[in-house]
C-alpha positions in Angstrom: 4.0 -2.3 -36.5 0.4 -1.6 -35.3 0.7 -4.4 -32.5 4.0 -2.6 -31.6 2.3 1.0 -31.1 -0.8 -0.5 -29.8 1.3 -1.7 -26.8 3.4 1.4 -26.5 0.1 3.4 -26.5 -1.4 1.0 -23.6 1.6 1.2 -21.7 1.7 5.0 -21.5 -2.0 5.0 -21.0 -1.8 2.8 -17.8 1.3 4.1 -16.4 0.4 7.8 -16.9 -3.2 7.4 -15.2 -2.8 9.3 -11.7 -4.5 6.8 -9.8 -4.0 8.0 -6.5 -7.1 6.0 -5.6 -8.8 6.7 -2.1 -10.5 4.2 0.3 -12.9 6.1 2.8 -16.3 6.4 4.1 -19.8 6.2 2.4 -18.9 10.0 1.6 -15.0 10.4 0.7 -11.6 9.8 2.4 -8.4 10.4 1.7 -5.3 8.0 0.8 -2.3 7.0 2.5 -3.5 3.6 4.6 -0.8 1.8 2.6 2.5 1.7 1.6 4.1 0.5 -2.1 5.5 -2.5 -1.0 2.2 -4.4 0.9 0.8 -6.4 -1.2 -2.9 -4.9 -0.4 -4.6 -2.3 1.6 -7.4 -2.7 4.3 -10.7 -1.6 3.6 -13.1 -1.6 6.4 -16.8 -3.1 5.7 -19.1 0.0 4.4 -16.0 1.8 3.7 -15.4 2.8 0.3 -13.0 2.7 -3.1 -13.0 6.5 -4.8 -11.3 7.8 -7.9 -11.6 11.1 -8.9 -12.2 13.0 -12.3 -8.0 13.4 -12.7 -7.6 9.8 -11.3 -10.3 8.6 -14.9 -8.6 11.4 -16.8 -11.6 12.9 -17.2 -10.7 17.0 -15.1 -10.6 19.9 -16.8 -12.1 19.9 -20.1 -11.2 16.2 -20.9 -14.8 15.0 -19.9 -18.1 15.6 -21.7 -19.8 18.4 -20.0 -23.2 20.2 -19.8 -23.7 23.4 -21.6 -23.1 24.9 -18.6 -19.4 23.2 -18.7 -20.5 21.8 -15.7 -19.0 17.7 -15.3 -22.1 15.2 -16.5 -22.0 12.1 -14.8 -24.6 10.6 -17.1 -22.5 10.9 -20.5 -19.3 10.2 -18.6 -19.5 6.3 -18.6 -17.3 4.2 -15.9 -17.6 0.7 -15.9 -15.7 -1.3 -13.1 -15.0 -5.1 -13.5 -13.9 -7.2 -10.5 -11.7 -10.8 -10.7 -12.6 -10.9 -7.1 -15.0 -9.4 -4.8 -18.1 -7.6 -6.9 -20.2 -9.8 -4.3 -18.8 -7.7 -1.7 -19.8 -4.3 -3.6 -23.0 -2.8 -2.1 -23.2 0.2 -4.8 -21.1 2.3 -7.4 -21.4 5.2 -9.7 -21.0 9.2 -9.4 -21.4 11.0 -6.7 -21.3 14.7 -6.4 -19.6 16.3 -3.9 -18.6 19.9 -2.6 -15.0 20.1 -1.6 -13.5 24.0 -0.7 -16.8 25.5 -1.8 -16.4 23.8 -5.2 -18.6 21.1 -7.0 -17.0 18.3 -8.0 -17.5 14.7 -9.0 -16.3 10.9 -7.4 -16.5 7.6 -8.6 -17.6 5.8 -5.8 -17.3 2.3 -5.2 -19.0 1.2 -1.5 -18.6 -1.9 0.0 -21.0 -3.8 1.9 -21.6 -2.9 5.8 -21.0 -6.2 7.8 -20.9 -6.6 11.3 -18.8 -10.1 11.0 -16.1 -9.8 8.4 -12.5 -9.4 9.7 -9.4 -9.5 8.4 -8.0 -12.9 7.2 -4.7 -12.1 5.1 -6.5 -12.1 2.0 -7.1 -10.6 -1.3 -10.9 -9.8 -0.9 -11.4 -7.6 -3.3 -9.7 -7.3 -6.9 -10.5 -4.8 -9.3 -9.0 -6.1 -12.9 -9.8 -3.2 -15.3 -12.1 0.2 -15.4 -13.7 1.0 -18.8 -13.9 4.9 -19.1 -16.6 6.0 -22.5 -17.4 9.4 -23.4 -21.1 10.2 -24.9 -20.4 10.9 -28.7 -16.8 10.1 -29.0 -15.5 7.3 -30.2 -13.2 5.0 -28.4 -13.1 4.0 -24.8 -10.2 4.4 -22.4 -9.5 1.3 -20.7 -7.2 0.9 -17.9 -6.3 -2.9 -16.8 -5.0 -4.5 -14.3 -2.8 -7.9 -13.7 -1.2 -9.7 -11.5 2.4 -11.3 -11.6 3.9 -14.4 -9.6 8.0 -13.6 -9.2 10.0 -16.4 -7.6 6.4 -18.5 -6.9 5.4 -15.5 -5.3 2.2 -14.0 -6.5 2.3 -10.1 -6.1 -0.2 -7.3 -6.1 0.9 -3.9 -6.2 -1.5 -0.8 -6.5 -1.2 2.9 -7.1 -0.7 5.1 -3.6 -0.2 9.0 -5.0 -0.5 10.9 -8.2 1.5 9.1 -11.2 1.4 5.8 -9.2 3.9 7.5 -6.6 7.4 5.5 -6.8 5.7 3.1 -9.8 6.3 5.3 -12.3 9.1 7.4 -13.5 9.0 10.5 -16.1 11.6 9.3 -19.3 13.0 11.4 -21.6 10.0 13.0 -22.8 6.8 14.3 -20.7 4.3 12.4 -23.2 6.5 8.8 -22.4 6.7 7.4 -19.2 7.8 3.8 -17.5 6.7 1.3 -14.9 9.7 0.8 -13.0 8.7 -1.6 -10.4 12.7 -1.9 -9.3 11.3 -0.5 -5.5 9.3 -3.6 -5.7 11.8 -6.0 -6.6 9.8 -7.7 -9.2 10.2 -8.3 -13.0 6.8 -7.0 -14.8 8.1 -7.8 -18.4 8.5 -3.7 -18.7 4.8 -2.7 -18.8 2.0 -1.7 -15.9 0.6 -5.3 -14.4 -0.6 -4.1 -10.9 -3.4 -4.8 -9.1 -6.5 -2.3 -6.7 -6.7 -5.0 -4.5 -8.4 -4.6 -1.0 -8.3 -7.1 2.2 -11.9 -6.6 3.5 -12.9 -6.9 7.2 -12.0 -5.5 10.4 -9.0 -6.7 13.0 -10.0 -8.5 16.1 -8.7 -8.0 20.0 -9.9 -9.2 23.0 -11.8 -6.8 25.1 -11.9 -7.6 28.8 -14.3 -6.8 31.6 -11.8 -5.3 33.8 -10.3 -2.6 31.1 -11.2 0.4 30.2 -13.2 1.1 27.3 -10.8 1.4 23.8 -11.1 4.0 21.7 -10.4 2.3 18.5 -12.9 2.4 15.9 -13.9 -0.3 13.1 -12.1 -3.0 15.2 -14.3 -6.2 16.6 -13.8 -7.0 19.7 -14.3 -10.3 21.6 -15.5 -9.3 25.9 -13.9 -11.6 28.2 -13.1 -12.0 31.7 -9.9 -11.2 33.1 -10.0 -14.5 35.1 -12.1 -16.7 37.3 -13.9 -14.4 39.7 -14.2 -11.3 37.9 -17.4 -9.6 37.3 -19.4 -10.5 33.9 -20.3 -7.3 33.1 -19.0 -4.2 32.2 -20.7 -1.2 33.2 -19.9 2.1 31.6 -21.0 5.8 31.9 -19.1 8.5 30.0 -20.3 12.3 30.2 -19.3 14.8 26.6 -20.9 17.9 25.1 -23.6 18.1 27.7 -24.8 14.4 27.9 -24.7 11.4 29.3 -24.0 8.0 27.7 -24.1 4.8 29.7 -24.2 1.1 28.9 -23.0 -2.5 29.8 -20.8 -5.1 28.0 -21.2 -8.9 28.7 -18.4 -11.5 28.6 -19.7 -13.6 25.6 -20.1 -10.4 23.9 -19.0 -9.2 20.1 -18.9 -5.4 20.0 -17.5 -3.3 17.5 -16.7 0.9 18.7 -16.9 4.2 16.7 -17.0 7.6 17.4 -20.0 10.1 17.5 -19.8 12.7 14.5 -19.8 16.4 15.4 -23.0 17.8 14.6 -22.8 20.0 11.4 -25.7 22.4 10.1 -24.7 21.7 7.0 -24.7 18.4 7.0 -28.7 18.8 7.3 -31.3 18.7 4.6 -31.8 22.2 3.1 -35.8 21.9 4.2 -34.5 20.9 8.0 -32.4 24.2 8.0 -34.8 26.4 6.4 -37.7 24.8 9.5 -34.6 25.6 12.4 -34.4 29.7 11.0 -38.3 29.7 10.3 -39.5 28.2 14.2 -36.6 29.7 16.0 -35.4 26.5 16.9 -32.4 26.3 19.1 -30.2 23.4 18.1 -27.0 22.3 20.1 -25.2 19.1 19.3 -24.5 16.7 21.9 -22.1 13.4 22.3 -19.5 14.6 19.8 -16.2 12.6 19.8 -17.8 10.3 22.0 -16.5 6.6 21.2 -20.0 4.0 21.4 -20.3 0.6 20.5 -22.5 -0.9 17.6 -25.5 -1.5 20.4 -28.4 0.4 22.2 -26.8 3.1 24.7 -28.9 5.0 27.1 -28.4 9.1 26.5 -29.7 11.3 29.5 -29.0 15.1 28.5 -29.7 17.6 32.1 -31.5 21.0 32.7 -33.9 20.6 29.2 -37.5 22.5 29.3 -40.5 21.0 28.0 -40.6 20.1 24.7 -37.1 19.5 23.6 -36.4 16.1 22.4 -33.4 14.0 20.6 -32.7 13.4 17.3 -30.2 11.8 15.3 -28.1 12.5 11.8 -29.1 10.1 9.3 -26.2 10.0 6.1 -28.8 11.5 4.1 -29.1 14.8 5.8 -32.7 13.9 7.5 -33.1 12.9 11.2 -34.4 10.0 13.4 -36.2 11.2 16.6 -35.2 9.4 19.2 -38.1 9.0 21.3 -36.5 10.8 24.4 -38.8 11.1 27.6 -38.4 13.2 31.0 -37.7 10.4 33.7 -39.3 10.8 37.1 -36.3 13.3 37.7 -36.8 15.6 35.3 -34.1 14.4 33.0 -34.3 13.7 29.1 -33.3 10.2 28.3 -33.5 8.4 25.2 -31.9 5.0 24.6 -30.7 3.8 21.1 -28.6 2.6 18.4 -26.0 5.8 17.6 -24.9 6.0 13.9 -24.7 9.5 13.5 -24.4 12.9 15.4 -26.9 13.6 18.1 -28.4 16.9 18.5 -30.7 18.3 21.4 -33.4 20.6 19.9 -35.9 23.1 22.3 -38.5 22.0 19.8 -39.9 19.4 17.8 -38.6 19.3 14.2 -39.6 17.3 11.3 -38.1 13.5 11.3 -38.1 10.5 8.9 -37.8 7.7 11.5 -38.9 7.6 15.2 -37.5 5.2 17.9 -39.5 3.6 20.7 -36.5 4.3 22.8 -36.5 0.7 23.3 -33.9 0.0 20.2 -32.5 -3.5 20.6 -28.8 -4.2 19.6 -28.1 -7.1 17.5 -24.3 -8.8 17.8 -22.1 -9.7 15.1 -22.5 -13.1 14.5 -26.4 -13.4 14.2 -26.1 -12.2 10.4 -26.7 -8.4 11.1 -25.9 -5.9 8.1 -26.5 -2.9 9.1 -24.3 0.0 8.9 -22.0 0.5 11.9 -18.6 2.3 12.5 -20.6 5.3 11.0 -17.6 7.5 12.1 -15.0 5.4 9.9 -17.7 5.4 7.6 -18.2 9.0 7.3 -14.4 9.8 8.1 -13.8 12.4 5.2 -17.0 14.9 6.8 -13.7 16.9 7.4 -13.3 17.0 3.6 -16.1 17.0 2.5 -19.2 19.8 3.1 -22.1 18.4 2.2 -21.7 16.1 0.1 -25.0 14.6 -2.0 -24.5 10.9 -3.0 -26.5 9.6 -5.9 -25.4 6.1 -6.9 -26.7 3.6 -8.4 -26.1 -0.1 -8.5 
């Protein structure tokens, strides 16, 4: 009889989870990349895996929280195990976040920037169960997931909206509930075997000399000629938000394209904003929208005064001077490596990192793992106002 209740009680417990999980950017994203029926989502390198507090059952007052009933991540234990794919897993833990004015928490799971990885029809990544344990009470929530093989077909099915969308079905009571995997076709023996599984990597086109630039992001692109006879080279200058942004492609070339963030005060670090109201300091942001490859561009910004220079958004709030200079002509130029906004400031401000303005680019294929795509990467900024990540390995 115990056995028999133990499996009732795990069968409600995993089909009643609301895992609407998420796959996104360093910071958050939201949902609906998928559909029920594929038998895995894509999940571009650096992007990453999110569940929220209702997704671990842990919103409201289900979690332990401070005496401030504020959420603490520290006696609020989650524990993720992988079949498949924790090699690919560059961080994960809580990170806290501000969404509609409001604090809140994510469990974030980021994947590992690569500049090489594309998309193969694959199961990269598997997650197989998440461990949920509350400081001082006994007991640990566990949520597990499996895979089935129907007809000598293996299938992997994951959660899409709140309740597992069309996975689960409210019975007669609104503390029972089913996995009816009828919409899949497949027999799960009557219980929640499913799978978070995630093909890693980035799809592939060919980008020729002859086209015009594309304008999809997180895709890696191969630069041929059109045919014998046609130029090598690609040469490209594209004018937004008050500057310039020129650069050339090479047949023989890999190149991956994402698009400049908008530049949002908020998104800097409280001491930068406090130093912009204290010196006056006129900021305007600069390439927005803009779509750049994963390589050194040339900026050139018109009609600056003396002393204004470039700077760059890092993820983390701070900025990267980018070592712009007044050409002969009396035009700022800085050439770099574009991960995040770009801002224009009258006057120097305080920076982490400084370019030479001689930033070389290094190509998929030479082993490269730095973060690129920053715009995919950072897609939820929409979402999210500034968001503070604190995870640990």
């Amino acid at each position: 009889m115990k056995k028999v209740l133990a499996l009732v009680l795990a069968v409600i417990m995993v089909c009643t989870m609301a895992m609407a999980v998420q796959v996104g950017g360093t910071e958050l994203a939201t949902a609906g990349d998928a559909t029920v029926n594929a038998n895995y989502r894509f999940i571009t390198p650096g992007q990453s895996i999110i569940f929220s507090l209702e997704d671990l059952d842990l919103d409201g007052n289900k979690a332990v929280l401070n005496k401030d009933n504020t959420f603490a991540p520290e006696k609020n234990k989650v524990e993720v195990e992988f079949e498949k794919g924790a090699d690919l897993v560059a961080s994960k833990g809580w990170a806290k976040v501000i969404e509609n004015g409001t604090t809140t928490y994510k469990y974030v799971i980021t994947t590992k920037a690569s500049e090489t990885a594309v998309l193969d029809d694959t199961a990269d990544i598997i997650i197989s169960k998440v461990t949920v344990t509350k400081y001082a009470i006994d007991g640990s929530k566990v949520y597990k997931f499996a895979k089935k093989t129907a007809d000598g077909t293996m299938v992997y099915a994951f959660a899409q909206a709140d309740h597992l969308g069309d996975l689960v079905k409210n019975i007669a009571t609104p503390t029972e509930s089913v996995c009816d995997f009828t919409t899949i076709n497949h027999d799960f023996e009557g219980w929640g075997k499913f799978y978070l599984v995630f093909n890693y990597g980035r799809p592939t086109d060919t980008l020729y000399t002859t086209s015009s630039i594309p304008a999809a992001s997180d895709t890696l692109y191969t630069v041929k000629k059109q045919s014998v006879g046609d130029d090598a080279t690609m040469d490209v200058a594209t004018t937004t938000e008050g500057g310039k942004i020129a650069y050339s492609l090479k047949a023989g070339e890999k190149v991956i394209f994402s698009a400049v963030p908008t530049y949002d005060l908020t998104k800097l670090t409280k001491a930068l904003q406090s130093e912009i109201i204290t010196n006056d300091v006129t900021v305007t942001g600069i390439l927005g929208g803009a779509v750049v490859p994963n390589k050194a561009v040339k900026i050139t910004v018109d009609k600056q005064k003396e002393g204004a220079a470039l700077y760059m958004v890092n993820a983390d709030g701070t900025l990267t001077n980018l070592g712009a200079k007044f050409d002969e002509n009396g035009v700022l130029t800085a050439t770099a490596k574009i991960t995040g906004a770009v801002i224009v400031a009258d006057k120097a401000m305080t920076a982490t990192n400084v370019t030479t303005g001689t930033t070389t680019t290094t190509n998929p294929g030479t082993g490269a793992n730095d973060v690129v795509g920053v715009a995919a990467a950072l897609a939820v900024v929409a979402l999210v106002s500034g968001a503070a990540i604190s995870l640990k390995k």
